[in-house]
C-alpha positions, 0 to 999 in steps of 0.5 A, spaced: 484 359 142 488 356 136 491 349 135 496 350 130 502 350 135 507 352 128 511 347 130 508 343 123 509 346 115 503 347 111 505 351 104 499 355 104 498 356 097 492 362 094 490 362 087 487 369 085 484 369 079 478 371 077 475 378 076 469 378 081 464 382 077 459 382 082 463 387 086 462 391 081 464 397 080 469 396 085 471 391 082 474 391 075 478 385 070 484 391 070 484 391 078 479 385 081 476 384 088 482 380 092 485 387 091 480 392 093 480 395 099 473 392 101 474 392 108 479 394 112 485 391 108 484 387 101 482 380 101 488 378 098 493 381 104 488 378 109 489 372 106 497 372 105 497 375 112 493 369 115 497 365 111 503 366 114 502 363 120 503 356 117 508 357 113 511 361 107 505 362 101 505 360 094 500 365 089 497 362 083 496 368 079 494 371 072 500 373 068 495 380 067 496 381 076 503 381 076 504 387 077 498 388 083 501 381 085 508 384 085 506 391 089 502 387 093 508 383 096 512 389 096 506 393 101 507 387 105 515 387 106 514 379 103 520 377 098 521 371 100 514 369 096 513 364 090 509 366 084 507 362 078 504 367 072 498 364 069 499 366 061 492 364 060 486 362 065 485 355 064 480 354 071 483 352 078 485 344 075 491 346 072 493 351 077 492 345 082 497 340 079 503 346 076 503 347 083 503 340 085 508 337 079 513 343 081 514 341 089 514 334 087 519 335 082 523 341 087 523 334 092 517 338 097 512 331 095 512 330 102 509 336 104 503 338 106 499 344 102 493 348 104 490 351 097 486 357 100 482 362 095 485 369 096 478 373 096 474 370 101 474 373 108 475 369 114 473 373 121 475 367 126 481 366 125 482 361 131 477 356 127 480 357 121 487 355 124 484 349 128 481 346 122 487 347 117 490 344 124 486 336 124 486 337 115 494 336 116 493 330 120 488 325 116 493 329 109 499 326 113 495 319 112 495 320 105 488 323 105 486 329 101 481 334 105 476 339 104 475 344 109 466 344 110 464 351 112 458 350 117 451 353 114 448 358 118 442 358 113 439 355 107 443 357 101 443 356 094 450 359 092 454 354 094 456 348 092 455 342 098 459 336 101 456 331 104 460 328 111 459 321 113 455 323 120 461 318 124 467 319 121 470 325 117 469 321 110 466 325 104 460 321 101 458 326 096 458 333 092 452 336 090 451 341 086 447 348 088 441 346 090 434 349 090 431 352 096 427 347 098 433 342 098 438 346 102 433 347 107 433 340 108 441 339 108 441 345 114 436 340 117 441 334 116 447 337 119 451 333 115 452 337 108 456 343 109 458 349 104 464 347 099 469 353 100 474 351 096 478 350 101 483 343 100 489 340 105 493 335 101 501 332 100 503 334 094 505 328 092 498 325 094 495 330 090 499 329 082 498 321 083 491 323 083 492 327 077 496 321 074 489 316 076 484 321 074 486 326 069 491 322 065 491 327 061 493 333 064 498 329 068 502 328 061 501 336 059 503 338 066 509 332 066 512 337 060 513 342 065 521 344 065 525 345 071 525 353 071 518 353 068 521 356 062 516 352 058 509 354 061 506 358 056 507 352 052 504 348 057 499 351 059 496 353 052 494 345 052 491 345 058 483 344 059 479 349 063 476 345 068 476 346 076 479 342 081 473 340 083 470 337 077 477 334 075 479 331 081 474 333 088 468 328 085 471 323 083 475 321 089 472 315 094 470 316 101 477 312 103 480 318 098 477 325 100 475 327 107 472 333 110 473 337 116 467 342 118 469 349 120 465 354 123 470 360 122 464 366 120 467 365 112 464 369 107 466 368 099 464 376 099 460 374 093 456 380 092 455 387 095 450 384 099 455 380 103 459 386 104 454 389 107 452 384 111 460 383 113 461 391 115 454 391 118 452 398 116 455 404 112 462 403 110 467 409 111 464 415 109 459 420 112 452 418 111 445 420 114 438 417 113 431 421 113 425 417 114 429 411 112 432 406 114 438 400 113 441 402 107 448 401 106 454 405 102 461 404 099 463 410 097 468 415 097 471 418 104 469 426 102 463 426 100 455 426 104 451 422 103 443 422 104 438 418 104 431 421 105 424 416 105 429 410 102 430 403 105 434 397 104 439 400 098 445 399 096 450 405 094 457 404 091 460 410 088 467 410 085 471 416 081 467 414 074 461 410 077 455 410 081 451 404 082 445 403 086 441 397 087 435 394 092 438 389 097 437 382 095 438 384 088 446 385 088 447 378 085 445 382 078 450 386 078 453 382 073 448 384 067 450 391 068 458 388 067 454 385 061 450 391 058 457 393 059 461 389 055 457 389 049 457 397 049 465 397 049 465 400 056 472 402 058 469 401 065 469 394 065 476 394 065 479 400 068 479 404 073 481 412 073 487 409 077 492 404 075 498 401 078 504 400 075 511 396 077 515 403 078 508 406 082 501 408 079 498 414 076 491 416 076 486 420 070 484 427 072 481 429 066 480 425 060 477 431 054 478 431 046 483 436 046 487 433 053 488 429 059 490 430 065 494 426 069 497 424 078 503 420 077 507 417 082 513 413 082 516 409 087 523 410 091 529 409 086 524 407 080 524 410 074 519 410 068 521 406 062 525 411 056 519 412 051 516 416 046 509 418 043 508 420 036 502 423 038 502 427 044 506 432 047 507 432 055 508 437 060 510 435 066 509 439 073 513 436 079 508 437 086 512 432 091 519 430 091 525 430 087 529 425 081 531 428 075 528 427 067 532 425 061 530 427 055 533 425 048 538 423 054 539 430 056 539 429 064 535 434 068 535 435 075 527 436 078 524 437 085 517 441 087 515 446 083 520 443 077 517 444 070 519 440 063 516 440 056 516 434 052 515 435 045 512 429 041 517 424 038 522 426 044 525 420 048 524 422 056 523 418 062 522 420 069 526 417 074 526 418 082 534 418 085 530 419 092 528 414 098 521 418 098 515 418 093 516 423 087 510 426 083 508 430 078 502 433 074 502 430 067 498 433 062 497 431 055 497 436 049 495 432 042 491 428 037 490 421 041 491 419 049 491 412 048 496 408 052 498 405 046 501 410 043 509 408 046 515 406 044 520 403 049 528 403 048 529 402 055 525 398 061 527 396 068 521 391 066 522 388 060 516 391 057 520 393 051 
């Protein structure tokens, strides 16, 4: 049973960041782990659904999210939510006190926040409520509170806090241990796995700032009221994380620790996805002499295993990866190899979300690309034009209508409409329903960046 009785208000802060690699190729800088539907929903919801329960969140984001943050929201009928777009990554410290300096300066110093990653995965959320339930008491009281997660096994990912055995005061942090040295904190029972998971009074929190980091207390000072200027000061920030700026350099009678066995997992490799689902996830599989092998795959596709043990299959539209359990933590030298080839695959998916709904690649030849895009109810496509390709459109679902050269065409299913190259045109949906339709690109040259806007519902012109 959970203690949190809602009657207390902790703003739920979640900072999603980071690009999560390692659950490549899922995972993608374009379309990164807190997003994927790695269980039965994205990390990301599960987070800002939990959340919800103490109070109305804030995300920290990636200026680059904002368009999965906004979809995200909007699947989850929440628009009462505070975003603040992060124009470049400067680590979580500067995240931490932007958001700190801005409720202290709304008048919201007193209030208690609970900085929360977005891409980890809490199954018991009764422990998790019932810690973040005693981390806002001693908070109250002025202390800044890391939540500890009790280990069930020697890790040497993780880094360590060390808890006073008689009190919840936090003697030290440890950095990631050898084998050796973790098996020994598991045996003490008073080092508990650092999450990254903090409770704090936000007034509490930008004194630290003020103490500790002078200097980034004097940038995040510059802030305006209305954020207009946070390009320019973030462009001044260090790249350094909160725990290194601020966490380590608390004293015992600063920093407290509240133990929480809540089953948590950083989902940090796709062994710890395996672990989490327990055996195949989703699609149909069979084995043959072979045993505890796991897939991560697509839902109309079989998948067999003959004389194989113990593998890891993840297959997306464009990319099959396989890889031993126990290895998985190397994935991330294949986003390497990646990388120094130029790779596409690194970045992008088949399939990209956009503020008026999404599109996914079908083909992509030399002579033409092929196109499914999707546009949201009573969305429109910004009014463009390419010089380097024409389009066919083929409506399939729906109905809207398109402007070309500021003609307006009515369409629905079965529609069909030429744009020639350098036409002006957009697609606009004028229905409570999705509309969609086929595109196929007839040219020299696909890229996405042969386009010119005259007019953008999102100002990207």
């Amino acid at each position: 049973m959970s203690l949190w009785s809602g009657g207390s208000v902790v703003i739920p802060a979640i900072l999603s960041g980071g690009s999560g690699t390692r659950l490549w190729p899922v995972s993608r800088a374009n379309f990164p782990k807190q997003f994927c539907d790695l269980f039965d929903d994205s990390l990301q919801s599960l987070t800002i659904k939990r959340s919800l329960k103490l109070g109305t969140p804030w995300i920290v984001t990636g200026a680059a999210l904002k368009t999965l943050t906004e979809a995200n929201l909007k699947d989850l009928h929440l628009q009462n939510v505070t975003t603040i777009y992060e124009p470049v990554a400067k680590n979580t410290a500067p995240a931490v006190a932007v958001l700190a300096y801005v409720l202290v300066q709304r008048g919201m110093g007193e209030e208690i926040v609970g900085v929360f990653p977005s891409d980890h995965l809490i199954q018991n959320t009764d422990a998790f409520y019932n810690a973040v339930a005693e981390a806002e008491v001693l908070a109250q009281k002025g202390f800044v509170v890391t939540l500890g997660i009790k280990p069930d096994h020697p890790a040497t990912g993780y880094g360590y806090i060390q808890k006073d055995r008689s009190s919840n005061k936090v003697l030290k942090f440890h950095e990631k241990p050898s084998f050796e040295t973790a098996e020994k904190f598991l045996a003490s029972g008073d080092f508990f796995w650092n999450a990254g998971m903090f409770i704090f009074k936000a007034k509490t929190m930008l004194e630290k700032f003020q103490k500790l980091q002078p200097e980034i207390y004097k940038i995040v000072s510059q802030l305006k009221a209305d954020m207009s200027n946070l390009n320019e000061v973030y462009a001044q920030f260090p790249s350094i994380s909160i725990d290194y700026a601020v966490m380590e350099k608390l004293s015992s009678d600063e920093l407290a620790c509240i133990p929480a066995d809540m089953a948590w997992s950083d989902v940090g490799s796709w062994d710890a996805v395996a672990q989490v689902n327990d055996g195949q996830h989703g699609p149909k599989s069979l084995e043959v002499k072979g045993h505890d092998n796991f897939v991560f795959g697509r839902e109309n596709k079989m998948y067999s295993f003959v004389g194989t043990d113990d593998l890891i299959v993840v297959d997306t539209e464009d990319a099959l990866m396989v890889v031993k359990k126990g290895e998985s933590q190397e994935v991330k030298q294949v986003v390497e190899a990646l990388q120094k080839q130029g790779s596409s695959l690194v970045k992008d998916h088949v399939f990209e979300k956009r503020p008026w709904g999404a599109f996914e690649i079908l083909r992509d030849t030399e002579h033409f690309k092929s196109k499914v895009i999707t546009v949201n109810p009573m969305s429109q496509l910004s009014y463009q034009s390419h010089s380097k390709r024409a389009e066919h459109w083929i409506i399939t679902r729906g109905e809207g209508e398109v402007v070309l050269n500021d003609q307006v065409i009515p369409v629905k299913a079965g529609s069909h409409v030429y744009i020639p190259t350098q036409a002006k045109h957009r697609m606009r949906n004028t229905s409570e329903t999705v509309l969609e339709f086929v595109e196929v690109q007839l040219g020299s040259y696909f890229g996405e960046d042969d386009i010119v806007r005259y007019q953008d519902d999102y100002k990207r012109t």
